[in-house]
MDAnalysis code that builds the backbone (N, CA, C; Angstrom):
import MDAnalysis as mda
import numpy as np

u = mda.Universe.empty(282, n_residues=94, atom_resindex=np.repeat(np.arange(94), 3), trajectory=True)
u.add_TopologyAttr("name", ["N", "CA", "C"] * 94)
u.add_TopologyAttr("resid", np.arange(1, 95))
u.add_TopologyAttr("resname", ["UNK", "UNK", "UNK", "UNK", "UNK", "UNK", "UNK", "UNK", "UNK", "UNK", "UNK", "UNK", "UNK", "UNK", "UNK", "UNK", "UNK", "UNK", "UNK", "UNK", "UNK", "UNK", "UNK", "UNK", "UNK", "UNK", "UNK", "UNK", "UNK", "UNK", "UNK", "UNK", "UNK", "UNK", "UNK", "UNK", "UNK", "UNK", "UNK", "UNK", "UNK", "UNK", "UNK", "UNK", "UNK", "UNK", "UNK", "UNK", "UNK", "UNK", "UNK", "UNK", "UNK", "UNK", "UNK", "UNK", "UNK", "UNK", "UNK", "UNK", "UNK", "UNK", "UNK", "UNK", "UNK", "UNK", "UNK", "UNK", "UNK", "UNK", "UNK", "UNK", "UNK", "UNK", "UNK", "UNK", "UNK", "UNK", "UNK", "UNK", "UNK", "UNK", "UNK", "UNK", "UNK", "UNK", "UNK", "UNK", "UNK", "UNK", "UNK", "UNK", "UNK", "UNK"])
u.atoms.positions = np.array([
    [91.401, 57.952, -95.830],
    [92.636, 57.192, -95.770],
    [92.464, 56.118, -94.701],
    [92.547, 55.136, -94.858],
    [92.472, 53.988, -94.374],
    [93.560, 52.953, -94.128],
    [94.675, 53.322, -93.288],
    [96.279, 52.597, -93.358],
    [96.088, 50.824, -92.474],
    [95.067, 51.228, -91.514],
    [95.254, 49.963, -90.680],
    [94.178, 48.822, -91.767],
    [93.658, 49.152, -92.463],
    [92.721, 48.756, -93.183],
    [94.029, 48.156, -94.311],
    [94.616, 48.490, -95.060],
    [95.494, 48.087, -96.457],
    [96.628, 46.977, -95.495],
    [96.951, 47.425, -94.401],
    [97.595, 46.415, -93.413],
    [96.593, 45.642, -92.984],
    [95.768, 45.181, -93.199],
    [95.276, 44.084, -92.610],
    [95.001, 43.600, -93.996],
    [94.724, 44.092, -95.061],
    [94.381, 43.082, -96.293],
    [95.712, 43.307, -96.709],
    [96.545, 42.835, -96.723],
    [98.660, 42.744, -96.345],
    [98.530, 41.683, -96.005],
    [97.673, 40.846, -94.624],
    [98.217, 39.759, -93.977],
    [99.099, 40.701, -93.057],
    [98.927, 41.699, -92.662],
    [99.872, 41.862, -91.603],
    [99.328, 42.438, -90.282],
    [100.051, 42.708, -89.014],
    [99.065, 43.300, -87.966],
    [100.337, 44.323, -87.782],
    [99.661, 45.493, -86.797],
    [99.999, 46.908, -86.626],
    [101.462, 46.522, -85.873],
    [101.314, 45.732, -84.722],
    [102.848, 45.177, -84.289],
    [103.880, 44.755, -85.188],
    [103.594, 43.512, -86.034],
    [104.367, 43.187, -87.237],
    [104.918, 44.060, -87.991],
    [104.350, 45.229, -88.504],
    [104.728, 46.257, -89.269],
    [105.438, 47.379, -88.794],
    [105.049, 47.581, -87.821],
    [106.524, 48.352, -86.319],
    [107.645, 47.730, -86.323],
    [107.697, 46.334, -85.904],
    [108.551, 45.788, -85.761],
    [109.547, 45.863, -87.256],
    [109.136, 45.511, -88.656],
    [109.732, 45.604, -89.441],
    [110.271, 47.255, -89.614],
    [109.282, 47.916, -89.718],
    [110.045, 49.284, -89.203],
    [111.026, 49.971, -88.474],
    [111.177, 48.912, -87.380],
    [111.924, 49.220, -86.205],
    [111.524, 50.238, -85.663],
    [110.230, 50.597, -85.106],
    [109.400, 51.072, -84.300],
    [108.597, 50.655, -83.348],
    [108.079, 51.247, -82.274],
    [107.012, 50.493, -81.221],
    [105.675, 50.277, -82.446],
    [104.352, 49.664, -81.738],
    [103.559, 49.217, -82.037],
    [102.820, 50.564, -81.089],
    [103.095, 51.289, -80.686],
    [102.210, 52.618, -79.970],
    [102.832, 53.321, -80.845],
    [103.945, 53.640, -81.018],
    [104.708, 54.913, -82.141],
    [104.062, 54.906, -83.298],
    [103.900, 53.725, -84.065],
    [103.034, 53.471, -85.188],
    [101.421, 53.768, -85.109],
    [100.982, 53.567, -84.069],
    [99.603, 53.687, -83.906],
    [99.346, 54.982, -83.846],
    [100.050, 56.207, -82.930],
    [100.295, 57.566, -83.055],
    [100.289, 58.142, -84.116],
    [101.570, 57.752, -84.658],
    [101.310, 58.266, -86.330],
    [100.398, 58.095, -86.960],
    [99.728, 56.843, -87.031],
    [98.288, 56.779, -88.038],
    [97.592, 57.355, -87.488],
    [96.996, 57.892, -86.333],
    [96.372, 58.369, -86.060],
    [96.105, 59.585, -85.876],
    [97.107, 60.202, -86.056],
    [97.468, 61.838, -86.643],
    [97.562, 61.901, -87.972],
    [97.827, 63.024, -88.276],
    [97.971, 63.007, -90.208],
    [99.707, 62.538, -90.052],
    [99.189, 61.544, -90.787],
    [101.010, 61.049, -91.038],
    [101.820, 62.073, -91.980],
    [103.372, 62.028, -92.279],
    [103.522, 62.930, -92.880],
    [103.554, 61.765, -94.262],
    [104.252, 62.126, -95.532],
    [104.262, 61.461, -96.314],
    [105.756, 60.615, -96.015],
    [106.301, 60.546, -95.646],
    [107.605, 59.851, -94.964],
    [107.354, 58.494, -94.428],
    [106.594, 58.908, -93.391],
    [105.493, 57.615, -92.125],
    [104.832, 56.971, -93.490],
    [104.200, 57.384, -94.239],
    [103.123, 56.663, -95.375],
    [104.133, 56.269, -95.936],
    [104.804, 56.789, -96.551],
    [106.172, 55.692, -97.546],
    [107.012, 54.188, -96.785],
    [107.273, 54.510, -95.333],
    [107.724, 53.490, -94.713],
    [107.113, 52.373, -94.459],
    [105.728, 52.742, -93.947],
    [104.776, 51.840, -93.873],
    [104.608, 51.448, -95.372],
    [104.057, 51.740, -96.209],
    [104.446, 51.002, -97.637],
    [105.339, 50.386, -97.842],
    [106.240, 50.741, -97.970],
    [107.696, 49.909, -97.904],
    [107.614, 48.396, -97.040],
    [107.118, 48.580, -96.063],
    [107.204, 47.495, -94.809],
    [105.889, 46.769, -95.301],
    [105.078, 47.018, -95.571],
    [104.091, 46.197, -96.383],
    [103.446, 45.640, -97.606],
    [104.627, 46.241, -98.217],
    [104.823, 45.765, -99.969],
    [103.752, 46.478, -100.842],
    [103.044, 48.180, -100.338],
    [102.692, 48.370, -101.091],
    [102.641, 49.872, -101.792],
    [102.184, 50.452, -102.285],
    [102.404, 51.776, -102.764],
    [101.200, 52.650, -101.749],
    [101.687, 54.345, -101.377],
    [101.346, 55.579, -100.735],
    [99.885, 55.596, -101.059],
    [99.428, 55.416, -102.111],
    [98.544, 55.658, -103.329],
    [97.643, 54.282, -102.429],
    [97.566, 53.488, -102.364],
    [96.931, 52.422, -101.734],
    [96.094, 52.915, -100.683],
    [96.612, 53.582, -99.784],
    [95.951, 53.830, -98.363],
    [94.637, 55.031, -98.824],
    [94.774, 54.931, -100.111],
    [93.982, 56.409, -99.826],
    [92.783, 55.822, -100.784],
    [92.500, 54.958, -101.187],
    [91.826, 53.762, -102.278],
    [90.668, 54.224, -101.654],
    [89.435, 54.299, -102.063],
    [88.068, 54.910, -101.981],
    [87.357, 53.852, -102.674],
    [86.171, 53.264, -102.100],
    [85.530, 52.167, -102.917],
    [84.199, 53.466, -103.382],
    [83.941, 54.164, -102.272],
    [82.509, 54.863, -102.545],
    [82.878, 55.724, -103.610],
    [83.819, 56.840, -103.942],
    [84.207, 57.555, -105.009],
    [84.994, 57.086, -106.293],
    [84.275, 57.785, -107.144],
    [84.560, 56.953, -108.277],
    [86.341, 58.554, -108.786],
    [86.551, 58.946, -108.008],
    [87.571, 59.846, -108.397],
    [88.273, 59.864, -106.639],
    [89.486, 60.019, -107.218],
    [90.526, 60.149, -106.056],
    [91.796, 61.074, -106.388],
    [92.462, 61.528, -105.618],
    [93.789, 61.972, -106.181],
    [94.696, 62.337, -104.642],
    [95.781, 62.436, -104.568],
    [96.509, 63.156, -103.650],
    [97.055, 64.307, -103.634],
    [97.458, 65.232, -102.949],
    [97.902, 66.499, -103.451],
    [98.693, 66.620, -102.285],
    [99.922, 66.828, -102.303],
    [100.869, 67.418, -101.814],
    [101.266, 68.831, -101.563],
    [100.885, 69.455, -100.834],
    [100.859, 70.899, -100.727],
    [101.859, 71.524, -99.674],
    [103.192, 72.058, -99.491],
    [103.898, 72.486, -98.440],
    [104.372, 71.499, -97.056],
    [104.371, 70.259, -97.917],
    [104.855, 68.796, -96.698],
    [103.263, 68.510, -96.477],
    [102.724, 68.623, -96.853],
    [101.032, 67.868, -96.294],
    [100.266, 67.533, -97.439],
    [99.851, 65.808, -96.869],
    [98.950, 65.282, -97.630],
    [97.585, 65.493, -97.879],
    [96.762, 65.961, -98.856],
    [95.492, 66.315, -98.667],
    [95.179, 65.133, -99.772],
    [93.673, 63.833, -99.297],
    [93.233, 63.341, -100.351],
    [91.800, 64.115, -101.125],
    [91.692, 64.211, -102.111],
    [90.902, 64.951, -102.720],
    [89.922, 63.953, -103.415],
    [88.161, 64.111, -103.326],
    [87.510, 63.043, -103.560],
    [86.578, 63.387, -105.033],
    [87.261, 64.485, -105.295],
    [86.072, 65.127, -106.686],
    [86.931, 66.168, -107.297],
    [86.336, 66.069, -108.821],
    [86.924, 67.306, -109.902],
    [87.025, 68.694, -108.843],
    [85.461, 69.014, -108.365],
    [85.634, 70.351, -107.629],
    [86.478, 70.826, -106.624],
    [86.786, 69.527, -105.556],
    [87.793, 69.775, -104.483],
    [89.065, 70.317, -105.453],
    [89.197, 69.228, -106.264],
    [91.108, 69.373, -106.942],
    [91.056, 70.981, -107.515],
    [90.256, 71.208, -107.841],
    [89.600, 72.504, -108.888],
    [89.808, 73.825, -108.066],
    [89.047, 73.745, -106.432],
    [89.209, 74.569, -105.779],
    [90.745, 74.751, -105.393],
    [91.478, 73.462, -104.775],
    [92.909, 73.592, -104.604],
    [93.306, 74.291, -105.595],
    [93.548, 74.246, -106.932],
    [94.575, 74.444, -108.237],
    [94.319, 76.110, -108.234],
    [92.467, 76.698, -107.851],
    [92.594, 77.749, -107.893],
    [92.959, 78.435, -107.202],
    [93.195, 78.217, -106.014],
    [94.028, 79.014, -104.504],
    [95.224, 79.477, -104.744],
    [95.756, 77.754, -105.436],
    [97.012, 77.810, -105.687],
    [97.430, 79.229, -106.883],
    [96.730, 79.018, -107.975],
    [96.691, 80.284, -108.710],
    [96.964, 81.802, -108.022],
    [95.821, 82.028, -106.930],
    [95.897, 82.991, -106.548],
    [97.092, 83.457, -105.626],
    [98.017, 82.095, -104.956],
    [99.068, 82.318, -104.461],
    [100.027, 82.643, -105.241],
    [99.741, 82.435, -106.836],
    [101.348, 82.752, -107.503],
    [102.122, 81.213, -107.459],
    [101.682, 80.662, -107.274],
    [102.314, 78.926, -107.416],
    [102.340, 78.040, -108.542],
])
């Protein structure tokens, strides 16, 4: 996931996009730099005109997906990762 990266091919900088947020330019930097939740990723989209799904864009993998699991974003880079998730999930009864 790459957020400061999709904001800079935006035309925009990390201050600019706080500011439209109505956040500091350190508050924002915090968050990206932790696992954002999916909330922080929607706003920042929002404030930069583009979709959640963007930040997570992979040039080296030819497969991507997101998975949402209990409030947390996991990006998944192959059939087997998604494969292993779906079967856990199985075994939880989910």
């Amino acid at each position: 996931m790459d957020i400061k990266k999709v904001i800079k091919e935006r035309g925009y900088t990390i201050e600019e996009v706080a500011k439209k947020m109505g956040i500091s330019r350190v508050t924002l930097s915090q968050n990206m730099s932790r696992n954002p939740t999916i909330g922080t990723l929607e706003r920042i989209a929002n404030a930069i005109g583009c979709k959640v799904v963007d930040f997570f864009q992979d040039e080296q993998s030819p497969f991507s997906a997101i998975v949402k699991y209990n409030g947390e974003l996991k990006e998944v880079t192959s059939v087997g990762e998604l494969e292993k998730i779906v079967s856990e999930l199985k075994k939880e009864g989910k």
